[in-house]
Legacy VTK file of the C-alpha trace (Angstrom):
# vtk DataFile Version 3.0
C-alpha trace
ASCII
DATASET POLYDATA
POINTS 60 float
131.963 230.613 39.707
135.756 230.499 39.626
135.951 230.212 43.418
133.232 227.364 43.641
135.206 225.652 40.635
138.638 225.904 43.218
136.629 224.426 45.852
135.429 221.709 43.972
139.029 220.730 42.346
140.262 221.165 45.711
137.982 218.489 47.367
138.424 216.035 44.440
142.137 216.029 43.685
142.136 212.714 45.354
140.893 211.138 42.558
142.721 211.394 39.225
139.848 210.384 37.408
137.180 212.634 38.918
139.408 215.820 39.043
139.860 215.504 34.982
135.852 215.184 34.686
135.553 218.188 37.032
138.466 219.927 35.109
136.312 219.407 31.976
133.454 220.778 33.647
135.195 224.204 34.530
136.046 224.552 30.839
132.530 224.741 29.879
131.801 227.089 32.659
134.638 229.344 32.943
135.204 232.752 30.917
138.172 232.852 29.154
140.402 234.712 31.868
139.211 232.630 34.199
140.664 229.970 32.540
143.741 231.479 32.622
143.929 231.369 36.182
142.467 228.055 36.595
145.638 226.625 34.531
147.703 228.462 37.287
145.782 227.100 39.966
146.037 223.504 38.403
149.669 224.034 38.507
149.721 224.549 42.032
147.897 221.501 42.517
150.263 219.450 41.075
153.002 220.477 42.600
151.610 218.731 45.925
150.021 215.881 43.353
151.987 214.773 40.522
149.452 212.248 39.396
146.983 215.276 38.238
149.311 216.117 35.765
147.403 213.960 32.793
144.420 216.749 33.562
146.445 219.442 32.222
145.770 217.994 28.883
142.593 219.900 28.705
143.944 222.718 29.235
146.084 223.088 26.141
LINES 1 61
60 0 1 2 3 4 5 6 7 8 9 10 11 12 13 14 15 16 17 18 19 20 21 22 23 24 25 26 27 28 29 30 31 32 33 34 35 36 37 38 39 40 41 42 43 44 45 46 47 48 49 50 51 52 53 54 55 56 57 58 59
């Protein structure tokens, strides 16, 4: 599930709006350590997208 999650974040983090909804999503979803990682990932992200950056507030 966390791969399909990546995926999906991937093909949507053109869209600040529908990346947060998806990032909600994964929260649901996602075991704990999985979570973990996805924060990391997220990270990544925004290092090529600043904008995403209002997303990580689900993740605190």
């Amino acid at each position: 599930m966390f791969e399909y999650t990546k995926t999906v974040l991937n093909k949507v983090s053109f869209d600040t709006n529908l990346f947060c909804k998806e990032v909600q999503k994964a929260l649901q979803r996602l075991l704990p350590y999985e979570i973990e990682e996805l924060k990391l990932f997220i990270q990544n992200l925004i290092t090529s997208n600043p904008d995403l950056k209002q997303c990580m507030v689900y993740l605190n």
